[in-house]
N, C-alpha and C positions, 0 to 999 in steps of 0.2 A: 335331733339325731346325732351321734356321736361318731365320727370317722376314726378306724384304729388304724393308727401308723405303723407300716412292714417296714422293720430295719433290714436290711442287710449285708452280712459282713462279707466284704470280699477281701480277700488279699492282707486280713488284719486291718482293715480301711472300713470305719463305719459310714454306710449312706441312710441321710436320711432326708425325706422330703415332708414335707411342712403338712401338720396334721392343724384339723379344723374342730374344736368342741365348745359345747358349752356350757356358761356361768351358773345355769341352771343346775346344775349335775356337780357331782363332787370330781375335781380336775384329776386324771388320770398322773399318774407318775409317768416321768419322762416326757414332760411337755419342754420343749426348748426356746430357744432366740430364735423366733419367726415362724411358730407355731401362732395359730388365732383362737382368741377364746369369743365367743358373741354371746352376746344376750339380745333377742328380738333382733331387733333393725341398728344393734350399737354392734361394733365390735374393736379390738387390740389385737395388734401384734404382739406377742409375746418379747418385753425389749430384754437387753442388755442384761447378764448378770451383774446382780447387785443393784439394777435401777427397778423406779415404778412407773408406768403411765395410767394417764387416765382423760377417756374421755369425756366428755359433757356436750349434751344434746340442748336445744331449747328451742320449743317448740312454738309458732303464732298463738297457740291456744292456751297458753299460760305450764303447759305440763313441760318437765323436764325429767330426761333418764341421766344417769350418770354408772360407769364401771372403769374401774380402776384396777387392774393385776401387777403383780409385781413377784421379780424373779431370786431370788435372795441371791447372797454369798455365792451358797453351797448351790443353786440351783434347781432350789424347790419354787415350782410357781403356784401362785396363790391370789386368791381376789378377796381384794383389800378391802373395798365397801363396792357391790352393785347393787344395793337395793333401790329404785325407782324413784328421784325426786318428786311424784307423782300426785296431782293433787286439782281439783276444777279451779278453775278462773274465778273466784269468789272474790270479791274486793269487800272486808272487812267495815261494817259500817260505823263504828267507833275505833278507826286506824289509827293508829299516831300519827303526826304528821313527821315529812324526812328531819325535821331536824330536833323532834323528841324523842326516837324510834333509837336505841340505840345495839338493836340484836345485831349481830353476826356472827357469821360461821368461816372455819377456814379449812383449806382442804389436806394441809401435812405439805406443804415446799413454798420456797420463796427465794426467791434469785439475789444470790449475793453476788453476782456481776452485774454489768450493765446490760439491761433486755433492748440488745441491736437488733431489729425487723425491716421486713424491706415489704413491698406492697406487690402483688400478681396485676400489676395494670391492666395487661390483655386480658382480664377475666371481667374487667370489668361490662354490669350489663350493656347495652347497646343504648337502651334509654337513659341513661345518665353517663355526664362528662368524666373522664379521668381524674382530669385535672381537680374538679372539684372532690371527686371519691378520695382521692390520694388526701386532700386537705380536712376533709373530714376523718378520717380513720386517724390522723396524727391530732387532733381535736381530743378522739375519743383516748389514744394513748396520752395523751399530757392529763387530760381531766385523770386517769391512773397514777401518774408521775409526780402529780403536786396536789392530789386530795380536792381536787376544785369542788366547793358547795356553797352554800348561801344559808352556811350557820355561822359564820364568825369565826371557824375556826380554823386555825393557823397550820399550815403546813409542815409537819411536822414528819412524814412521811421521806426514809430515805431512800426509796424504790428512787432507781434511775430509768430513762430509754431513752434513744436513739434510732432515727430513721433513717435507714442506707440509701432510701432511695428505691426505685421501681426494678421490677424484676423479672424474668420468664419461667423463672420454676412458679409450681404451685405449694398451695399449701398441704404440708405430709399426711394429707386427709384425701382421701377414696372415699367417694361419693356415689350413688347410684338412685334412683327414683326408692329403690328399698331396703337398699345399706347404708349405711355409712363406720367406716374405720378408721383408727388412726395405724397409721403404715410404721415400717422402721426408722428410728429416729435418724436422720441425713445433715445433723448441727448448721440445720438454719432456720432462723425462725420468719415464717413468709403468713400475711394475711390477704387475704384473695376471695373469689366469688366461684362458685361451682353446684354442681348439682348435689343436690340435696333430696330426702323423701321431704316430700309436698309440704307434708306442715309445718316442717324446722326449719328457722331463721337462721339459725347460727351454732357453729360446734368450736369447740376449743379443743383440743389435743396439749397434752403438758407429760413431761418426763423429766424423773428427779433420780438424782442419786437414792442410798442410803441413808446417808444422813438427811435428804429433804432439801436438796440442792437443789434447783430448777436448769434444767441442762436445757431443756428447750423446747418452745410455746406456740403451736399454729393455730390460725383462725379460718375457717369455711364460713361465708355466710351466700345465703342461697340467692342461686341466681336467677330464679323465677320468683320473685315476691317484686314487688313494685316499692322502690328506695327512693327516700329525699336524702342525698350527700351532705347538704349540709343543712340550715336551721329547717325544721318542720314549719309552713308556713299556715299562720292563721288561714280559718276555714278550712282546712286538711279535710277531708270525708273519705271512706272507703278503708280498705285494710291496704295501707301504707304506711311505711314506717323510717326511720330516720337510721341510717346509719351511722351516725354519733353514738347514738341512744344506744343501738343495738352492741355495737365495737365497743362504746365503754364496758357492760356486763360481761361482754366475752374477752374482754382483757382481763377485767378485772379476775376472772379465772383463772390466765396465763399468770396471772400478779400472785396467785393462793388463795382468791377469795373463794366459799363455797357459796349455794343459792342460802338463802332466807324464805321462811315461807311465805306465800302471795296472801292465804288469806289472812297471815298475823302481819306481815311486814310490807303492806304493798306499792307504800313511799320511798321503799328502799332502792338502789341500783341493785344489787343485789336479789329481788323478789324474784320468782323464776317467771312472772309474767312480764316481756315486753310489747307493751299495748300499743296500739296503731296510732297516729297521728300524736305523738309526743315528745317533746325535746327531753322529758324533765329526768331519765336516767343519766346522760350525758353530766350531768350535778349529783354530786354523789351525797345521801345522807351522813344522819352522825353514824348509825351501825355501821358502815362502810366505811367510813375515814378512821371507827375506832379498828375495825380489823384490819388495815392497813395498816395503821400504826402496833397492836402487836405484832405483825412482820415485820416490818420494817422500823 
């Protein structure tokens, strides 16, 4: 359903309030900064003229959505790529393994300053420690920062980060059991836990200039899924999953990286599947350290 926005001019004074459409339909003229465009259960705020945003969904079940609009120069908005990372949980029986596998994709921005984050402690679940979440999610950011894997190969990656330390804002993600957005961008970048629709693990929100500057990168990971903070411990059973694991794939987002597909790629960090009881994304393959390094 398409909301149409009633301007009106008072006193040579335009008012306008924040219209709602979507990615599905061809976007009307005069969508503005803080207009929303949604597709399904994703949606954006209309950012900054001259910036893009884009979110990225990823879901227990291996499926991943992604929408991305962006507002030009002049003010024309427009969606960059939504088409649906969308694909069943097939694990490839003749897969390469992470460090022959060298496919990646990347998504159009990459941070030429240093990516400073700070962590939403109070969000953390009730079942698991802070202290220990706070130390894994800066795990999952260094495994981003220095390419960590177990191919031999040398870090060569100049991405930097920096952990500010713990915080009370959230991350600029609006969450609901059937939405999820990413909000106006607010230049901080914050990773935290909140509600989520039921099957997604984890969203990333990222905004770049024009030229594909990365201005700023939040992470939501859900805060009804059952988390191991730090190493996945042998014997694991049940759908639980490692926040290392999970934080590295959705940094690596915030970093430029895009998904890979699960059933060509499913050694990858990168694959849009993160399977339950596993450390082994928190190591990142060769396709993931080769797109890293054309960023960086």
């Amino acid at each position: 359903m398409r909301v149409v926005a009633v301007v009106v001019l008072l006193a040579g004074c335009m008012s306008h309030e924040p219209i709602e459409v979507s990615a599905d339909d061809p976007l009307p003229a005069g969508l503005r900064t803080g207009d929303v465009v949604h597709r399904g259960e994703l949606a954006v705020e209309v950012p900054e003229v001259g910036e893009t945003v884009t979110i990225t969904v990823d879901g227990d079940d291996g499926t991943s959505f992604a929408l991305s609009i962006s507002q030009s120069p002049g003010g024309e908005v427009s969606v960059v790529d939504a088409a649906p990372d969308d694909e069943p949980l097939v694990i490839a029986a003749a897969a390469a393994g992470p460090c022959e596998d060298g496919a990646f994709h990347v998504a159009g921005h990459v941070w030429t300053t240093e990516y400073q984050w700070r962590f939403q402690a109070g969000s953390t679940p009730t079942a698991n420690s802070k202290d220990n979440v706070e130390t894994g999610l800066q795990r999952a950011a260094n495994a981003i920062e220095t390419s960590r894997n177990d191919c031999g190969l040398a870090d060569q990656v100049s991405a930097t980060a920096r952990y500010l330390g713990r915080t009370a804002s959230a991350p600029n993600i609006k969450g609901t059991s059937t939405k999820v957005t990413c909000g106006a961008r607010d230049n901080a970048n914050v990773v935290g836990f909140g509600n989520l629709p039921p099957s997604y693990l984890g969203v990333a929100c990222s905004w770049a200039d024009g030229a594909g500057h990365a201005l700023e990168g939040d992470v939501r990971l859900s805060a009804k899924h059952r988390w191991f903070p730090l190493e996945v411990p042998t014997g694991c059973s049940g759908a639980r999953y490692g926040i290392q694991a999970v934080a590295t794939h959705e940094l690596g987002h915030v970093f430029g990286l895009a998904h890979v597909s699960e059933s060509a790629h499913p050694n990858l960090t990168m694959s849009t599947a993160a399977a339950n009881c596993t450390n082994a994304p928190l190591t990142l393959g060769l396709g993931d350290v080769r797109g890293l390094r054309q960023l960086y």
